[in-house]
N, C-alpha and C positions, 0 to 999 in steps of 0.2 A: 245705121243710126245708133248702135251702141255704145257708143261715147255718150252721147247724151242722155244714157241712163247714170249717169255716175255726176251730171251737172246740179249743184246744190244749189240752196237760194240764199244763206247766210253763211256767214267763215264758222270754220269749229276753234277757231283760235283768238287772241286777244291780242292787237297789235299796240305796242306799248310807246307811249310819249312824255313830253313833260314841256312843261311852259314856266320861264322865269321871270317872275318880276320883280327888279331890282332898284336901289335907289344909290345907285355907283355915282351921281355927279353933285348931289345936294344932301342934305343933314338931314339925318335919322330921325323920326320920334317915335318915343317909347312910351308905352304903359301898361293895363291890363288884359286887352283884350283887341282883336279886331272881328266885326262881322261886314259879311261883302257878299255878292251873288255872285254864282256862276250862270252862266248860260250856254247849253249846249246848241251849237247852230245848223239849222236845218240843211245847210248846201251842201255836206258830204255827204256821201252815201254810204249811211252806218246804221246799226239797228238799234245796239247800246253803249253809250258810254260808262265807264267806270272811273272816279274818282278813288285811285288806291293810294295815295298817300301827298302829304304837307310836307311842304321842308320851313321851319321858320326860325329867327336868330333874337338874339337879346339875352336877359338874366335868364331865363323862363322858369326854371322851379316847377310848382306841380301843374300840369299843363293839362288840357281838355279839347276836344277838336269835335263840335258839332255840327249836323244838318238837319234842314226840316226832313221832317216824316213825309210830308206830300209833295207831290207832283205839283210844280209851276208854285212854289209856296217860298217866294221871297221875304228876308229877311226884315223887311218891316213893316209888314203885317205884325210879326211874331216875337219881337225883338226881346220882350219880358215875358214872354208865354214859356217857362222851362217845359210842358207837356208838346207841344208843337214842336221837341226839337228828340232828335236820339245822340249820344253819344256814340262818338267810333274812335275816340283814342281820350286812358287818361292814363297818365303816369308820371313819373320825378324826373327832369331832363338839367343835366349842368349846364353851365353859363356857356353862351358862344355867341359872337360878339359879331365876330368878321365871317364864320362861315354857316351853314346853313345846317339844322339838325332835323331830320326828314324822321316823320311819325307814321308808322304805319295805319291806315284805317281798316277796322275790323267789324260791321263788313266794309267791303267799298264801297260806297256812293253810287248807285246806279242811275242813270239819268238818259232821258229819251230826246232827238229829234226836238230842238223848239221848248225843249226844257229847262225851265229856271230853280235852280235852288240857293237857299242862303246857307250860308257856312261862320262859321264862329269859332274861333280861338282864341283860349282865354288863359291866364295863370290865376292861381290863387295867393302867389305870392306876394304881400307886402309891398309898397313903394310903387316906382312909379317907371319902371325899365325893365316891365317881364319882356313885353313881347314888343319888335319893330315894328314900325308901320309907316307911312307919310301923308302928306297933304295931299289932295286931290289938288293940279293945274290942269284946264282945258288947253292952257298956252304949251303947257310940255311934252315934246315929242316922243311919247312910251308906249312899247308894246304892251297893252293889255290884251291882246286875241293873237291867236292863230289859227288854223283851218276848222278848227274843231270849238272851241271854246271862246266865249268872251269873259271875262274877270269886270264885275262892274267896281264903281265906286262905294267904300261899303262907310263903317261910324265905327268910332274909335270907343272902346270901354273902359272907364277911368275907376272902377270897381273893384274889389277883388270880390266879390259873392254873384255868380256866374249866374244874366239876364237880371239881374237887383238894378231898381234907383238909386240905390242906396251909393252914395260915395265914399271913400274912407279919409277923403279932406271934409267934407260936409258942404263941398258946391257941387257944381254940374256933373254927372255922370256920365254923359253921352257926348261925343264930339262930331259930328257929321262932317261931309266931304273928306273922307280919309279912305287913304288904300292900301290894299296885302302887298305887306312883302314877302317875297317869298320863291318857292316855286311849288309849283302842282304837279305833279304826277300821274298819269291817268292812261287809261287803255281803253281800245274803241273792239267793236265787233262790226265787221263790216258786212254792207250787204256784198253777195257775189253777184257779177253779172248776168243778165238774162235776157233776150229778147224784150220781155215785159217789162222789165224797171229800166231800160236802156235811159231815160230820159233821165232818171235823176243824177248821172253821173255826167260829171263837167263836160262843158262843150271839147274840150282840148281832146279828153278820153274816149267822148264819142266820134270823134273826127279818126283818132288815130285807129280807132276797131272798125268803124269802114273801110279806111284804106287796107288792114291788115286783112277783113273780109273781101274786098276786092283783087288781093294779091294771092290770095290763094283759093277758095271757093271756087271762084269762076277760071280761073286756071288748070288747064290737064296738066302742068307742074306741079300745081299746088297741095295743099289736103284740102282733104274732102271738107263739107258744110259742118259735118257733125264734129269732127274732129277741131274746126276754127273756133268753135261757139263751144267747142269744151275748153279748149285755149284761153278761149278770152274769160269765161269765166271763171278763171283761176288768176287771171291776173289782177292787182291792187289797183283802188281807183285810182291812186296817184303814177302808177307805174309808166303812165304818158305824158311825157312834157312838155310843154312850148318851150320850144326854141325864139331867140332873142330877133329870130327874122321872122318871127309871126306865127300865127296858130299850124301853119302847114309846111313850116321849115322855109320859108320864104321861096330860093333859089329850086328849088327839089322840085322838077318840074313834073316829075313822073308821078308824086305822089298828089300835086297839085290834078295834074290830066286823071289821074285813076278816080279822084275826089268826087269832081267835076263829072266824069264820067259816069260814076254810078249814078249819083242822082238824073242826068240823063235815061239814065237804063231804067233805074224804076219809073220816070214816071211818062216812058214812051212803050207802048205793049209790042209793037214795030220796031226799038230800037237795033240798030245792026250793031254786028257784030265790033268788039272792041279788037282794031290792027293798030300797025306801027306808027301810022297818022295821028291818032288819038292823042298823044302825048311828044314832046318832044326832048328826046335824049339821045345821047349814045349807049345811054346803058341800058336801053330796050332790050335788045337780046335776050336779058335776063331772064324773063320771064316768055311765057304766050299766053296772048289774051284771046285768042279765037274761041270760039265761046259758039256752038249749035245750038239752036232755036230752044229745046226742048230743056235744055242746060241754063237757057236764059229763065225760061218759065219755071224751070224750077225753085231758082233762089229770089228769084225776085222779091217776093215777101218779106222774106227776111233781109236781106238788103232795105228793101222800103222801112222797116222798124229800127234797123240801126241808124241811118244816114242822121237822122235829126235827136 
């Protein structure tokens, strides 16, 4: 069992992404400011998120990039509150029109599991074409999410004095239903696998760590128990994929029989032994499944916690 002194519960690294949201098929609008929520979504299995940088386009001039100070503390609650908010980027950025000028945040945005924060970028400059933005349509077909983040609907600020009523036409200052353009940048920390958090990572991930615990665990081919579950807990939650014939590779019939099979095995204390019957291939050979009483009762546990 020495391997699984070296099994951790969280990554020591930051795996790095970005998500774009663009306005490539309809007209631009510009002016001071946009504020929009993020929300980090609870289905991956991750510990924290990091917002480390904005990319945004237009005149922009002297530019500012904030978020609330709390936890689950959306943008309007706070929308004039300058104390409810911290800075993490300001500086003089030149005009850019067509491509994207990415501001580093200092620090990054850290954000938990099921957590919402509001975000805000603004210029101080003059007029009325610092920063991009567009309409909010329910009708139009846009990525605002990916596995990790949703981008909500945020309000457009037609101000240059950053969270003010104040306008510098002398009408309305706020414009609602509007959305970031832009892209976001950001890095996750992941949980690592364990027996214990087996459930929170996707069905596809726990299907594929069964079978890979069944092809070798209970196998005298195989590695041993400790050695699989230090395996798997090195590996990425996305690292297993569906395939386009279904959660278990459709045709794959050995990986289909081994599936099928463990849950069998865990939940008969009697179950016999797995032979060449069990499954149907020609590439059986591959492996041996014969499996002694004592071999069964040992894994079984841990098979029973992976399978679901």
């Amino acid at each position: 069992m020495a391997a699984l002194s070296y099994v951790g519960s969280k990554a020591d690294y930051i795996y790095d992404q970005s998500l774009t949201l663009d306005t490539a098929d309809h007209e631009d609008h510009t002016f001071c400011g946009i504020m929009f929520n993020i929300t980090c979504k609870e289905g991956a299995p991750i510990t924290t998120l990091y917002v480390t940088s904005i990319a945004v386009r237009g005149r922009l001039g002297d530019v500012s990039v904030y978020a609330t100070n709390d936890a689950n503390t959306p943008y309007e609650r706070v929308s004039t509150k300058a104390e409810k908010w911290s800075c993490h980027f300001t500086g003089r950025l030149a005009p850019s029109w067509r491509t994207y000028t990415t501001v580093q945040l200092d620090p990054p945005v850290e954000m938990c599991r099921g957590e919402t924060r509001g975000f805000y970028v603004h210029s101080t400059t003059p007029g009325d074409s610092s920063i991009v933005y567009d309409n909010f349509s329910s009708y139009r077909n846009r990525n605002m999410s990916d596995e990790h983040i949703d981008v909500k609907k945020g309000m457009a600020h037609l101000g240059i004095v950053p969270f003010s009523n104040v306008s510098q036409y002398g009408w309305g200052t706020w414009r609602n239903n509007r959305e970031f353009v832009g892209r976001i940048n950001y890095g996750t920390r992941q949980i690592l696998w364990r027996k214990e958090v087996h459930v929170e990572f996707p069905e596809v991930w726990r299907t594929g760590a069964a079978t890979f615990y069944m092809m070798n665990a209970l196998s005298f081919k195989g590695l041993p128990a400790d050695v699989v579950e230090y395996i798997l807990n090195m590996c990425g939650w996305s690292w297993f994929k569906e395939s386009k014939k279904g959660l278990l590779g459709g045709g794959n019939s050995v990986v289909k029989g081994l599936y099928g099979r463990a849950k069998s095995f865990v939940q008969k204390p009697s179950a016999p032994k797995l032979t060449e019957s069990d499954v149907s291939s020609s590439d059986f050979n591959e492996f041996d499944f014969t499996v002694e009483n004592d071999s069964r009762n040992m894994h079984r546990n841990s098979i029973s916690c992976i399978l679901m």
